[in-house]
PyMOL Python script that loads the backbone (N, CA, C, O; Angstrom):
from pymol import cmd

cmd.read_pdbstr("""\
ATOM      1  N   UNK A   1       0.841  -1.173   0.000  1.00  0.00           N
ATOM      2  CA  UNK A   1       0.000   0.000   0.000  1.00  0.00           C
ATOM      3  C   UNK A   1       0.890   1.241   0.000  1.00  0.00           C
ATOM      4  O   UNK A   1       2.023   1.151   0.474  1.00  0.00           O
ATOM      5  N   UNK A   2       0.392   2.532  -0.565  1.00  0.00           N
ATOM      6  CA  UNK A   2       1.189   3.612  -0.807  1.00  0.00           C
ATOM      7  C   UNK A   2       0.004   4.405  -0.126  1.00  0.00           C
ATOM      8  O   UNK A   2      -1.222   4.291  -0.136  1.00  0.00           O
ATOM      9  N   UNK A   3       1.229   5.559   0.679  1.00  0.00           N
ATOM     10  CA  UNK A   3       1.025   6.573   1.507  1.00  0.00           C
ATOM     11  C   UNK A   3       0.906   7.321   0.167  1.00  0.00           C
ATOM     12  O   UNK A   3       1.461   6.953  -0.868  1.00  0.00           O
ATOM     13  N   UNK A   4      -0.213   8.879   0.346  1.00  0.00           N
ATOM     14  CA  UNK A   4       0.354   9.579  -0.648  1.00  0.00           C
ATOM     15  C   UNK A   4      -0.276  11.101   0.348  1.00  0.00           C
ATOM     16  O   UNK A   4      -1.327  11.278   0.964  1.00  0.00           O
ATOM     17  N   UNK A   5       1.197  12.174   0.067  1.00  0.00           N
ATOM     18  CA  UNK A   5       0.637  13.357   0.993  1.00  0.00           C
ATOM     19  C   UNK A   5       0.539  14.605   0.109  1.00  0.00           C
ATOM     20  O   UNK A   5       1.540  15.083  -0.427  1.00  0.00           O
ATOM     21  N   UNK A   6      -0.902  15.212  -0.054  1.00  0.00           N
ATOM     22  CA  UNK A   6      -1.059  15.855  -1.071  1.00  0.00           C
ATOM     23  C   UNK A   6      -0.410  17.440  -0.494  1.00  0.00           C
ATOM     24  O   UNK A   6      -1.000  18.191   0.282  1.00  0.00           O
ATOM     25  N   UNK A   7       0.764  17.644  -1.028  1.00  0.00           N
ATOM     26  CA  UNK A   7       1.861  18.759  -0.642  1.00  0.00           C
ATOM     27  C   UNK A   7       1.546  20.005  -0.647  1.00  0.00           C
ATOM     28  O   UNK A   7       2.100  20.879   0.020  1.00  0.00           O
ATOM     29  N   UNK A   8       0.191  20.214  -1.775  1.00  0.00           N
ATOM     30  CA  UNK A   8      -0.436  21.522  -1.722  1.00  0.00           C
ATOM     31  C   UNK A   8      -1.565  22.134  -0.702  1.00  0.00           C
ATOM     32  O   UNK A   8      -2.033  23.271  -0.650  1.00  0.00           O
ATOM     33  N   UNK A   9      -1.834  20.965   0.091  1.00  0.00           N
ATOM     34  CA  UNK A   9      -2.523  21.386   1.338  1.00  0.00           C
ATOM     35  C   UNK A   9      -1.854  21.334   2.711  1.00  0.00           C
ATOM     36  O   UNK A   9      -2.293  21.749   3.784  1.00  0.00           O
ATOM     37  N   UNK A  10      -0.797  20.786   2.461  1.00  0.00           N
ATOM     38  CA  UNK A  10      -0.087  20.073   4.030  1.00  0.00           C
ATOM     39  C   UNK A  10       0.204  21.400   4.630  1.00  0.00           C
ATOM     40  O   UNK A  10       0.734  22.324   4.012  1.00  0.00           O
ATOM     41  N   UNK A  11      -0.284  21.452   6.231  1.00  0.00           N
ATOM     42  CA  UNK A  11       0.300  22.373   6.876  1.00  0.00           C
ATOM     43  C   UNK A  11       1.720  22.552   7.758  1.00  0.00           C
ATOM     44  O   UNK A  11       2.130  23.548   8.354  1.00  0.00           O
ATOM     45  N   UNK A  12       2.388  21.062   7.606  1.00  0.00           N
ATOM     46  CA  UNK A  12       3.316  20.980   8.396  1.00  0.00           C
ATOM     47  C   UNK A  12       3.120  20.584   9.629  1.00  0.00           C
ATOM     48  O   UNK A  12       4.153  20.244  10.205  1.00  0.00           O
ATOM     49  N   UNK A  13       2.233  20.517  10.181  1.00  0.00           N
ATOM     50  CA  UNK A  13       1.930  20.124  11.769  1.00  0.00           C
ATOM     51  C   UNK A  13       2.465  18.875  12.066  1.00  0.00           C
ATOM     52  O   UNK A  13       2.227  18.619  13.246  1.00  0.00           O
ATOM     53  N   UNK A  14       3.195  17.823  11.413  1.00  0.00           N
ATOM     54  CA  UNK A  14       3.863  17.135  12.028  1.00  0.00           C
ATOM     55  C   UNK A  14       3.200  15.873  12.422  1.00  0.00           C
ATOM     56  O   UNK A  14       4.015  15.027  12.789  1.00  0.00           O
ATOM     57  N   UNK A  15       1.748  15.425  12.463  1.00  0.00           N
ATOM     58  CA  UNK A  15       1.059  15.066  13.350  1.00  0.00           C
ATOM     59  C   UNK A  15       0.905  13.402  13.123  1.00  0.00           C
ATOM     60  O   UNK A  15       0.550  12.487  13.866  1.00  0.00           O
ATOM     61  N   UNK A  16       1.452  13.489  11.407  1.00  0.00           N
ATOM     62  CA  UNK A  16       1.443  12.109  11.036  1.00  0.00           C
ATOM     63  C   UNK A  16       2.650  11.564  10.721  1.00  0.00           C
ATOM     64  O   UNK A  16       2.826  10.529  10.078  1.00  0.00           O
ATOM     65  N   UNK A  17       3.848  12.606  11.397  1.00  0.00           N
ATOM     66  CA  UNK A  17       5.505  11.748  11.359  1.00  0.00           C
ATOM     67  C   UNK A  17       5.129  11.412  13.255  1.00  0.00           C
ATOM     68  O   UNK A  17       5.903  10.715  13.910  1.00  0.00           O
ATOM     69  N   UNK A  18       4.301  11.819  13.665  1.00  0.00           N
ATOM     70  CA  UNK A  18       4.064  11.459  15.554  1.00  0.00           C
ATOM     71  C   UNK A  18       3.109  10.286  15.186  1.00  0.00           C
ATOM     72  O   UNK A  18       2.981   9.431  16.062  1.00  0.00           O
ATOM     73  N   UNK A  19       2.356  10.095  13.920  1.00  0.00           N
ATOM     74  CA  UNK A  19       1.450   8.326  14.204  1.00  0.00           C
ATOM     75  C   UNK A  19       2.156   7.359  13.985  1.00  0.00           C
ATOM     76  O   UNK A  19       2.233   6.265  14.543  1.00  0.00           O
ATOM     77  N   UNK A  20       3.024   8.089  12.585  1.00  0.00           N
ATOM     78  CA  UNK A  20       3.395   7.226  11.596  1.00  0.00           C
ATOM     79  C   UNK A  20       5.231   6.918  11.442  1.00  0.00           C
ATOM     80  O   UNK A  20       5.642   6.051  10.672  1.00  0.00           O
ATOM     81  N   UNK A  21       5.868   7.490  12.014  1.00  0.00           N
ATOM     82  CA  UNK A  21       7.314   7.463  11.777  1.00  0.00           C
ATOM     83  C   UNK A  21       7.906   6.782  10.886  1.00  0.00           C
ATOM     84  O   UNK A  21       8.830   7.291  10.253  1.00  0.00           O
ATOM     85  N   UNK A  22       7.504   5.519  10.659  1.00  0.00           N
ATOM     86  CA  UNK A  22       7.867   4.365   9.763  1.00  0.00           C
ATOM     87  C   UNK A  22       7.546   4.794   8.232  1.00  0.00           C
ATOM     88  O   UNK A  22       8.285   4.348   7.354  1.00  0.00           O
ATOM     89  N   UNK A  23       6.179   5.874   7.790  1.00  0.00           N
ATOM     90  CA  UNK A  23       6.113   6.173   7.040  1.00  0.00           C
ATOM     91  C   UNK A  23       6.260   7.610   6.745  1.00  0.00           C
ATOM     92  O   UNK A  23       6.902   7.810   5.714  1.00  0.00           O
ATOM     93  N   UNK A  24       5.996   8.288   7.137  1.00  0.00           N
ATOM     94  CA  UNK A  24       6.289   9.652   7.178  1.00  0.00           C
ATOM     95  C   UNK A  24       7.002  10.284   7.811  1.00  0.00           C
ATOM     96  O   UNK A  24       7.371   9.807   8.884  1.00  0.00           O
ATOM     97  N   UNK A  25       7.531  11.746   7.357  1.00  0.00           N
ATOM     98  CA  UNK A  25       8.805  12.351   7.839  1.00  0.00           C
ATOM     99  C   UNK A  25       8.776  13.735   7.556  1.00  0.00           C
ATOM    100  O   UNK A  25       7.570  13.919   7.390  1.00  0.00           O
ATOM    101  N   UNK A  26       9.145  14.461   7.448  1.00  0.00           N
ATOM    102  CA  UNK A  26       8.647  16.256   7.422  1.00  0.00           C
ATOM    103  C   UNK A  26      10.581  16.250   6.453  1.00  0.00           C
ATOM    104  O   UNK A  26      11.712  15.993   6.865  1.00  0.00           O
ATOM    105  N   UNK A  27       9.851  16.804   4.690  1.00  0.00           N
ATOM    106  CA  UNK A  27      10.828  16.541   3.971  1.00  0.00           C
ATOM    107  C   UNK A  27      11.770  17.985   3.889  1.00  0.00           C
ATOM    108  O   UNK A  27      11.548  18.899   4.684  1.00  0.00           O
ATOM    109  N   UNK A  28      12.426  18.048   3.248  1.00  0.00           N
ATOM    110  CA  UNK A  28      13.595  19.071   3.042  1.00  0.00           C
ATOM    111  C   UNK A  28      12.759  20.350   2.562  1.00  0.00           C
ATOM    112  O   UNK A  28      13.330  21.411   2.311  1.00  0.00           O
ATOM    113  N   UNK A  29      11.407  20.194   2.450  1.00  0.00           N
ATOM    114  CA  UNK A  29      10.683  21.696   1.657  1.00  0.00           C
ATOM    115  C   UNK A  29      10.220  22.014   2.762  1.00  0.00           C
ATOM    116  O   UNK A  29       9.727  23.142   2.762  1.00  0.00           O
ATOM    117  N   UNK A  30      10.151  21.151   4.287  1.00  0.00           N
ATOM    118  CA  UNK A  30       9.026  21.663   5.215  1.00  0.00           C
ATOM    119  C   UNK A  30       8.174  21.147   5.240  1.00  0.00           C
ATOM    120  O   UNK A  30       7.665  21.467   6.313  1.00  0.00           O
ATOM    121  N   UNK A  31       7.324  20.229   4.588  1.00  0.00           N
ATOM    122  CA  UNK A  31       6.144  19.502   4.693  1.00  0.00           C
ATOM    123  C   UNK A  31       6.181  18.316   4.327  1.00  0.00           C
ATOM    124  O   UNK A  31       6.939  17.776   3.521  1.00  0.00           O
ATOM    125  N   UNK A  32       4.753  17.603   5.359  1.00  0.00           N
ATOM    126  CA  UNK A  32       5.277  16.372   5.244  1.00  0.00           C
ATOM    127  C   UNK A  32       5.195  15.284   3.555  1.00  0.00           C
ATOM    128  O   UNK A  32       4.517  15.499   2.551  1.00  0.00           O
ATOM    129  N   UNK A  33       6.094  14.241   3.820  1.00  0.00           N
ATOM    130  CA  UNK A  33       6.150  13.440   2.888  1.00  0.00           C
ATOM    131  C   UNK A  33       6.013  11.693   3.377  1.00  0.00           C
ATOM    132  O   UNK A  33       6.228  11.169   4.470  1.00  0.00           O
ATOM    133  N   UNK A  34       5.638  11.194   2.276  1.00  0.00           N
ATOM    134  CA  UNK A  34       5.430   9.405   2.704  1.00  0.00           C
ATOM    135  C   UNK A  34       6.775   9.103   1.930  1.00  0.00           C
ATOM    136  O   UNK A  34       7.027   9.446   0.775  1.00  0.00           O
ATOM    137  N   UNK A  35       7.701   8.296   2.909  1.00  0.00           N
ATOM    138  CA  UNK A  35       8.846   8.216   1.946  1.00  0.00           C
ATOM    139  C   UNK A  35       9.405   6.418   2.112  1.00  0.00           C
ATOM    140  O   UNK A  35      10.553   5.981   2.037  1.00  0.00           O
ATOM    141  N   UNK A  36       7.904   5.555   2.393  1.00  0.00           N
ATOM    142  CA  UNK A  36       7.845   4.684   2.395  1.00  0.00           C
ATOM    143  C   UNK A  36       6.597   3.833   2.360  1.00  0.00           C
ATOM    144  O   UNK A  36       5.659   4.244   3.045  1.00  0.00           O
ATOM    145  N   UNK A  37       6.461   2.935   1.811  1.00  0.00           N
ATOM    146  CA  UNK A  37       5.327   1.634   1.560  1.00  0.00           C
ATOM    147  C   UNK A  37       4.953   1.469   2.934  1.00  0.00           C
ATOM    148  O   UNK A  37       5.722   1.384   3.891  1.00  0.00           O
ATOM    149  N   UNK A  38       3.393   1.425   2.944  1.00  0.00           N
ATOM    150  CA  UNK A  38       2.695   0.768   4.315  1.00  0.00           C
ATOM    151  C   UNK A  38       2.531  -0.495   4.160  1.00  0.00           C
ATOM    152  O   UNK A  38       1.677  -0.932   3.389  1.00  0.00           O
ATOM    153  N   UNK A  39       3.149  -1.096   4.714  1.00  0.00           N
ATOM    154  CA  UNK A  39       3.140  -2.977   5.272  1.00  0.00           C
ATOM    155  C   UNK A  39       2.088  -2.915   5.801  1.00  0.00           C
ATOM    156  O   UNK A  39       1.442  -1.888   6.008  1.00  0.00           O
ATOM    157  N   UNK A  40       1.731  -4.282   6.145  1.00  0.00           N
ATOM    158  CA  UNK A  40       0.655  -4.543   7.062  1.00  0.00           C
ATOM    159  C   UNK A  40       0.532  -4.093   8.364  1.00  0.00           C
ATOM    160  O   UNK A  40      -0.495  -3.632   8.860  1.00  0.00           O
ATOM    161  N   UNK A  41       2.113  -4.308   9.165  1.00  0.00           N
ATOM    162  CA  UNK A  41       2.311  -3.924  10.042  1.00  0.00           C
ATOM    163  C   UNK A  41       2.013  -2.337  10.389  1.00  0.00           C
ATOM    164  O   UNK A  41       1.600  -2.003  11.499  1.00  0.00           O
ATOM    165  N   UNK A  42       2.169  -1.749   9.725  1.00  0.00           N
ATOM    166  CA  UNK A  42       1.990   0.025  10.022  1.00  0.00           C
ATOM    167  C   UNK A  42       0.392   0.174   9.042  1.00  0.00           C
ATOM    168  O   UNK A  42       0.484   1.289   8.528  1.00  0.00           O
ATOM    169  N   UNK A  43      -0.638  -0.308   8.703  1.00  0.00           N
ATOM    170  CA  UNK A  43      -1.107  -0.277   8.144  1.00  0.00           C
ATOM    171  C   UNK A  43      -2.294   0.517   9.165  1.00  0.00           C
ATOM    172  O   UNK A  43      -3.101   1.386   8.836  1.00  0.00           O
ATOM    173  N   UNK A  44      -2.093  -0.080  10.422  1.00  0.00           N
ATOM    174  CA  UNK A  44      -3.319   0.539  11.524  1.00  0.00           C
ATOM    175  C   UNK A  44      -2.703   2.158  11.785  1.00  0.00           C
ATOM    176  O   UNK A  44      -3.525   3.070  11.872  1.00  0.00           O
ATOM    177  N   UNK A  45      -1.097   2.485  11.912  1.00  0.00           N
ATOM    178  CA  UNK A  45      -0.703   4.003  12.443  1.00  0.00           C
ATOM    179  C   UNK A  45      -0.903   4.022  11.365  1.00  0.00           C
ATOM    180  O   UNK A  45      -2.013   3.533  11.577  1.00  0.00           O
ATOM    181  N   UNK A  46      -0.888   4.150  10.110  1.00  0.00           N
ATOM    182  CA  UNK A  46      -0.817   5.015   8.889  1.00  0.00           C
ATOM    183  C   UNK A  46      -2.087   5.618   8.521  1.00  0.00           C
ATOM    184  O   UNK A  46      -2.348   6.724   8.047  1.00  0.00           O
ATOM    185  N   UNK A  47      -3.153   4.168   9.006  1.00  0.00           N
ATOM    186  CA  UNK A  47      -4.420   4.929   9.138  1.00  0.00           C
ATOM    187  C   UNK A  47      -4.891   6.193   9.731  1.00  0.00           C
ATOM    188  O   UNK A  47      -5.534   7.184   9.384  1.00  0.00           O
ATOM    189  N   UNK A  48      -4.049   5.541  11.202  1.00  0.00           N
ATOM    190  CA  UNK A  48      -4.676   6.610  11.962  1.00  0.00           C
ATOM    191  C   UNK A  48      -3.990   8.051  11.671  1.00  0.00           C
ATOM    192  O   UNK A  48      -4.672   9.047  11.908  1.00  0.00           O
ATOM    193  N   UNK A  49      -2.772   8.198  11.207  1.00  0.00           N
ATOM    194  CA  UNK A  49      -2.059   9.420  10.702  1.00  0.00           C
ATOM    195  C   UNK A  49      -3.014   9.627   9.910  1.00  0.00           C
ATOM    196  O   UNK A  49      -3.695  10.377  10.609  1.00  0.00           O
ATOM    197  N   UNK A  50      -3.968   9.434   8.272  1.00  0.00           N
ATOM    198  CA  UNK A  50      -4.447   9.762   7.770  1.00  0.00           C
ATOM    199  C   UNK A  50      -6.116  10.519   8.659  1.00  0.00           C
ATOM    200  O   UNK A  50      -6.666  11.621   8.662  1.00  0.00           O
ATOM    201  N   UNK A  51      -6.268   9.738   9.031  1.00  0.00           N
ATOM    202  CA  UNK A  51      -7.850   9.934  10.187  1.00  0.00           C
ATOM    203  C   UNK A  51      -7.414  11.378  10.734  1.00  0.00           C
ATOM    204  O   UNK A  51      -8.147  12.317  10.423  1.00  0.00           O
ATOM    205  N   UNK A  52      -6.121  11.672  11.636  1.00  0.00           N
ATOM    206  CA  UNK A  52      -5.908  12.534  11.970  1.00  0.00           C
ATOM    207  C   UNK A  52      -6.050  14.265  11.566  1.00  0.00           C
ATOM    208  O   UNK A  52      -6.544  15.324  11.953  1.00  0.00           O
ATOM    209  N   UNK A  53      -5.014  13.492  10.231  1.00  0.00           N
ATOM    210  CA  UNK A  53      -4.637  14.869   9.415  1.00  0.00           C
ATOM    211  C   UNK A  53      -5.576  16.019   9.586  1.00  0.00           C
ATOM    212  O   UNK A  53      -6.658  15.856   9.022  1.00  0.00           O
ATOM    213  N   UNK A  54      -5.430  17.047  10.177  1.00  0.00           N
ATOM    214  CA  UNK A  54      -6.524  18.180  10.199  1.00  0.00           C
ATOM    215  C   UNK A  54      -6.796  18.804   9.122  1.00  0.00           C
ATOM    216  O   UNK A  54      -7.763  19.565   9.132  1.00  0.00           O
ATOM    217  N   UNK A  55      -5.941  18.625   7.808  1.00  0.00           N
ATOM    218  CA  UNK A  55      -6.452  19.211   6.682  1.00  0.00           C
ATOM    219  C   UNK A  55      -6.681  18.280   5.422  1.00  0.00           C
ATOM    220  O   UNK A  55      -6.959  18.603   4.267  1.00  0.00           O
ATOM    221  N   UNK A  56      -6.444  16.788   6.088  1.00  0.00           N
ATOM    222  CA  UNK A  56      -7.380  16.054   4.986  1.00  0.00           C
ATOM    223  C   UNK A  56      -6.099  15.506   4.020  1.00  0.00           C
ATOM    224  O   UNK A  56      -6.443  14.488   3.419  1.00  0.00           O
ATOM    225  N   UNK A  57      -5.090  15.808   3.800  1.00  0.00           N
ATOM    226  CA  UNK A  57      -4.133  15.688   2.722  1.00  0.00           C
ATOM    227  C   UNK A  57      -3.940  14.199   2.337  1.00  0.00           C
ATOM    228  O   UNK A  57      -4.053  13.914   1.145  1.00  0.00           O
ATOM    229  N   UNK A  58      -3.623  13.088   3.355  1.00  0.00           N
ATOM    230  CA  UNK A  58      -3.185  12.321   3.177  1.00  0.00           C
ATOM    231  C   UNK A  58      -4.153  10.737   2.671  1.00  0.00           C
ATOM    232  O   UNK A  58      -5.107  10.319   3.328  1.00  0.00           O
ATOM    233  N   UNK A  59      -3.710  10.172   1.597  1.00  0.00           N
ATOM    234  CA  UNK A  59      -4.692   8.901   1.120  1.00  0.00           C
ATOM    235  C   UNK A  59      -3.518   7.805   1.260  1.00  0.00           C
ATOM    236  O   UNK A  59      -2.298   7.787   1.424  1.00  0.00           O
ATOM    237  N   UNK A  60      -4.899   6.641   1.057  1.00  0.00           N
ATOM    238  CA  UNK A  60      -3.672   5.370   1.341  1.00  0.00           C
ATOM    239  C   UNK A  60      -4.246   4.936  -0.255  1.00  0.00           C
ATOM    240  O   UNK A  60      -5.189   5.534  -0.774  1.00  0.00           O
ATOM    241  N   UNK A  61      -3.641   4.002  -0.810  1.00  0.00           N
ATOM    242  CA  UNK A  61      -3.719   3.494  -1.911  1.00  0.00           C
ATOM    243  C   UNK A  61      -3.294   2.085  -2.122  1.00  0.00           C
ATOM    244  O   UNK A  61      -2.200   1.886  -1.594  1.00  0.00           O
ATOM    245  N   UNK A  62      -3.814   0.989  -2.746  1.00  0.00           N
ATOM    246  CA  UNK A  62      -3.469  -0.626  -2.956  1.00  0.00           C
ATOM    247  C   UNK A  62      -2.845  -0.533  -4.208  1.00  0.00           C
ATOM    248  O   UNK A  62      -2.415  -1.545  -4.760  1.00  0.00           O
TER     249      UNK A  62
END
""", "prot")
cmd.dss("prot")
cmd.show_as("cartoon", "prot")
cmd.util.cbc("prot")
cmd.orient("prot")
C-alpha cells in the first residue's frame, strides 16, 4: 500500500511523522512526505495518521 501526501494542502503540523514514523517524515521543503510503503504492520498508524490529518491531505492506496 502507498502513503500519498497531497503537498499543496499540508500544513506541516507534524502530526502524522508522531502516528506514523515508519512512514512519514517532514521533507527538506518543510512539509510532510510518505517516503515509504505501508506494510501490514503500520497499516493501523498510517491509518490513523491519515484519520488525523486536520487538513485532509493524506490517502492510502493498494
Amino acid at each position: 500500500m502507498k502513503a500519498i501526501v497531497d503537498k499543496s494542502g499540508c500544513i506541516a503540523c507534524g502530526l502524522c511523522v508522531t502516528n506514523c514514523p515508519e512512514v512519514f517524515r517532514i521533507g527538506s521543503d518543510g512539509l510532510a512526505e510518505a517516503y515509504a510503503d505501508v506494510t501490514g504492520s503500520l497499516e493501523a498508524s498510517a491509518s490513523e495518521a491519515r484519520d488525523g490529518c486536520p487538513v485532509s491531505v493524506i490517502s492510502l492506496e493498494d
